[in-house]
VOPAGU-2260 file (C-alpha; in pm, 1 decimal, decimal comma):
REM VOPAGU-2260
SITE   aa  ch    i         X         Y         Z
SITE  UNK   A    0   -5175,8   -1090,3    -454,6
SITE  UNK   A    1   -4964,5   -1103,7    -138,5
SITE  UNK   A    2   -4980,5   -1473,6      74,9
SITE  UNK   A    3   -4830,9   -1537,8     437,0
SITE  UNK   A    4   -4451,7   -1563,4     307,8
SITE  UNK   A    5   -4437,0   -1225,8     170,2
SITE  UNK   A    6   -4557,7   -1056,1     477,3
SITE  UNK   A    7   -4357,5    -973,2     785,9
SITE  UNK   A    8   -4451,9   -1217,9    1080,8
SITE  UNK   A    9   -4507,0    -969,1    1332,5
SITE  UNK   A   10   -4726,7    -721,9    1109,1
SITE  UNK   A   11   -4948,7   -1001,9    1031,7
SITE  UNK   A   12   -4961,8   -1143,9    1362,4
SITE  UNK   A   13   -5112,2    -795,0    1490,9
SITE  UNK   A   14   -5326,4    -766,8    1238,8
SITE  UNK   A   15   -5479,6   -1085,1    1244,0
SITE  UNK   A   16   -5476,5   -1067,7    1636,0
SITE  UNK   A   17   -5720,9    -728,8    1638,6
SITE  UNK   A   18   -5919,5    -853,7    1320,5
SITE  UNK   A   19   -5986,8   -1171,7    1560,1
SITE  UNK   A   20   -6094,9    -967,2    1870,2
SITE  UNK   A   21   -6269,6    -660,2    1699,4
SITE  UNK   A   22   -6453,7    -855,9    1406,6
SITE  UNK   A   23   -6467,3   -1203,4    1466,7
SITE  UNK   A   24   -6553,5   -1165,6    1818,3
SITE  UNK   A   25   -6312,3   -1459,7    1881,2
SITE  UNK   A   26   -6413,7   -1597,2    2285,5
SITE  UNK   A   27   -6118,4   -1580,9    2498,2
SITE  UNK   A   28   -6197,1   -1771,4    2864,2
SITE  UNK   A   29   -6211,9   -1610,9    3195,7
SITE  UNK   A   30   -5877,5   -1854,8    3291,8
SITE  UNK   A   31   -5656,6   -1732,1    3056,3
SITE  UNK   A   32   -5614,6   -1396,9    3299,9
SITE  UNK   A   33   -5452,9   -1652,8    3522,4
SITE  UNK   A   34   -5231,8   -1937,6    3359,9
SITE  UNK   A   35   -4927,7   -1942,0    3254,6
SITE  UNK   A   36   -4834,8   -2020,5    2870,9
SITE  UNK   A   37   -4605,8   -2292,2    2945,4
SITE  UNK   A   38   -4423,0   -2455,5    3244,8
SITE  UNK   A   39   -4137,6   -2329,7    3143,2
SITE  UNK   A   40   -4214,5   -1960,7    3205,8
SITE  UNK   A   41   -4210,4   -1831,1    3569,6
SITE  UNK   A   42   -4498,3   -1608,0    3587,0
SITE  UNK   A   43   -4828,6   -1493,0    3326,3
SITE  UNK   A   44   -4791,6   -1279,4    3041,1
SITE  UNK   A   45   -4828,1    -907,5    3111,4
SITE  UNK   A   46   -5006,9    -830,5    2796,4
SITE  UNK   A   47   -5395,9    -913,3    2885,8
SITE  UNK   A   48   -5456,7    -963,8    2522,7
SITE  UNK   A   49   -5223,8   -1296,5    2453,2
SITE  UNK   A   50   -5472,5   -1461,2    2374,7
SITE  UNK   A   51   -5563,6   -1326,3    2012,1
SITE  UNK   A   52   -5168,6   -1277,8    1959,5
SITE  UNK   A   53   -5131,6   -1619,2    2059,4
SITE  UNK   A   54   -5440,8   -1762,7    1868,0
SITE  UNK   A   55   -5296,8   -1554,0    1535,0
SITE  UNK   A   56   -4974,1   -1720,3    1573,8
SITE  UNK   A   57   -5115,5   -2105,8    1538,1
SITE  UNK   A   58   -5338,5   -2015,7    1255,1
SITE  UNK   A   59   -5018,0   -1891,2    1067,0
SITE  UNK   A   60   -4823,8   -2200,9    1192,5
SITE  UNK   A   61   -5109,5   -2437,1    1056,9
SITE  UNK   A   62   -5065,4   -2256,5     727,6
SITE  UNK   A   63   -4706,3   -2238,2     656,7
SITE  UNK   A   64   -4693,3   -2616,1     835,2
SITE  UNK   A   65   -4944,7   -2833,0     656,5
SITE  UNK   A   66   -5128,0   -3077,3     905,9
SITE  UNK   A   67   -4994,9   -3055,7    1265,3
SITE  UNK   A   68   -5053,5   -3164,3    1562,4
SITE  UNK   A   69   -5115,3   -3069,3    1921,2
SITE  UNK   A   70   -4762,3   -3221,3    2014,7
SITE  UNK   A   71   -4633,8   -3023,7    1747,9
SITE  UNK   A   72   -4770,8   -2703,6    1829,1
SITE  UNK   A   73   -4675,7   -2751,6    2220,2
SITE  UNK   A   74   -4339,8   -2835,5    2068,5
SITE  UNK   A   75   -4327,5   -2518,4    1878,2
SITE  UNK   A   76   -4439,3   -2324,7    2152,1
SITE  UNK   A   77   -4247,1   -2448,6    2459,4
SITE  UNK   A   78   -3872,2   -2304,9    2523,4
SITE  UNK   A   79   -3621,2   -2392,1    2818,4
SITE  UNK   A   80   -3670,8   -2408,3    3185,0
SITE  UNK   A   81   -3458,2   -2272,5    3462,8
SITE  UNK   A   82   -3345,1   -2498,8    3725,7
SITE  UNK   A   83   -3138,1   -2298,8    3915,8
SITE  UNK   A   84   -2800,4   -2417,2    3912,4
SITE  UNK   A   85   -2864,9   -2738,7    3717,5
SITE  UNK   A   86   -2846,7   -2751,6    3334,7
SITE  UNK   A   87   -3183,6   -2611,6    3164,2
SITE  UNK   A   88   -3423,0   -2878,2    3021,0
SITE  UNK   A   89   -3685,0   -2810,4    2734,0
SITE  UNK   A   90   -4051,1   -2790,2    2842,6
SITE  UNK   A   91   -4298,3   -2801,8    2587,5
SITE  UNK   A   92   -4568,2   -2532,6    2570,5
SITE  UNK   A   93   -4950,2   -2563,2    2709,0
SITE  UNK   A   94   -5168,4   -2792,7    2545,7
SITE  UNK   A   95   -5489,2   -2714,0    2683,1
SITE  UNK   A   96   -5402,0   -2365,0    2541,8
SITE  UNK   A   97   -5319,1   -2459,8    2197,6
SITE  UNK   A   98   -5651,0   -2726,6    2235,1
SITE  UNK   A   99   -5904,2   -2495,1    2326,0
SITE  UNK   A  100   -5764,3   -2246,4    1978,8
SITE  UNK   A  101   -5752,0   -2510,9    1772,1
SITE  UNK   A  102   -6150,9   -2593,1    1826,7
SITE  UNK   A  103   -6244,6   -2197,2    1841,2
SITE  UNK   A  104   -6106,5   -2227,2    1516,4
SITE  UNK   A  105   -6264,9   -2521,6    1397,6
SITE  UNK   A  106   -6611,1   -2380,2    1487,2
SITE  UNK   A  107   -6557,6   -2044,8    1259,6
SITE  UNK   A  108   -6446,8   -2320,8    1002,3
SITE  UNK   A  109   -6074,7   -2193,1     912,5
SITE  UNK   A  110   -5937,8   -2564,4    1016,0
SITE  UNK   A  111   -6032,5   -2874,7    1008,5
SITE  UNK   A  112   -5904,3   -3233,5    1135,9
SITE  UNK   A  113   -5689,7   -3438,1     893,5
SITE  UNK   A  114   -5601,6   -3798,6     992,3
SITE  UNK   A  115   -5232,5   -3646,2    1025,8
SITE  UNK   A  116   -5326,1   -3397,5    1235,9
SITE  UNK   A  117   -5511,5   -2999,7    1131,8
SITE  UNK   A  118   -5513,7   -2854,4     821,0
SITE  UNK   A  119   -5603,0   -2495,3     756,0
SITE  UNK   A  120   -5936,2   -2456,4     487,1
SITE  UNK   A  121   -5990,2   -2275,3     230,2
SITE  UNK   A  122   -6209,5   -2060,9     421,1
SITE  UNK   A  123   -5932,1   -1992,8     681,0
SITE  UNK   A  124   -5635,2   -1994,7     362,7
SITE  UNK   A  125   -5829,8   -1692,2     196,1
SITE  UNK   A  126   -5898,1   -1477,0     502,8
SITE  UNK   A  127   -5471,2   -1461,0     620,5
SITE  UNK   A  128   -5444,6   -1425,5     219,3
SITE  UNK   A  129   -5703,8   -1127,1     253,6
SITE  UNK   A  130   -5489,2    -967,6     595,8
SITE  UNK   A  131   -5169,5   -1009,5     386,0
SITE  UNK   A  132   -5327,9    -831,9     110,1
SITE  UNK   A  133   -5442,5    -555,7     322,0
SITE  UNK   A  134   -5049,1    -501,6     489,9
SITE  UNK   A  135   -4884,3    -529,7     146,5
């Protein structure tokens, strides 16, 4: 049986990312068509669908990274900011973003809260297990 680690990350991530719009009927808010996904970036994303993509993308980090954190996450997720002709600075990624996933998933019941932070269930463990499965 084939797990996260055996599977490429971007095969899985599009997978998972049209299993959780078609099937799961995971709700993506009317303000993500106008944010940005960080403060680091200068404009939206041009795919309308980030969401899912994104939302696929924490659920794997949760499993490969045990318990985490939002800070963690936003750490993950941020990258470097352009000031022109000053040095570039690192800007961590969105947290109300990463928030707002974190308790979709937590109502479907593929994470939960740890006292170190949010661990993936078995629930949520067995359906990326299932995806990788499918790929493989």
């Amino acid at each position: 049986m084939a797990t996260v680690y055996d599977i490429s990350t971007d095969k899985l991530i599009k997978k998972v990312s049209t299993d959780l719009k078609e099937n799961l009927k995971f709700e993506r808010p009317e303000w993500t068509l106008f944010v940005k996904t960080s403060s680091h970036r200068e404009r939206r994303p041009d795919n309308t669908d980030w969401w899912y993509s994104r939302s696929a993308s924490v659920l794997r980090r949760i499993y490969i990274d045990g318990p985490v954190g939002v800070q963690r996450l936003r750490t993950y997720y941020g990258g470097l900011k352009h000031r022109g002709s000053k040095p570039e600075e690192f800007r961590r990624g969105s947290g109300k973003i990463i928030r707002t996933i974190l308790q979709q998933f937590e109502k479907i019941g593929f994470i939960e809260k740890d006292k170190s932070g949010r661990k993936i269930t078995k629930k949520g463990r067995s359906y990326l297990d299932k995806i990788a499965s499918d790929i493989k």
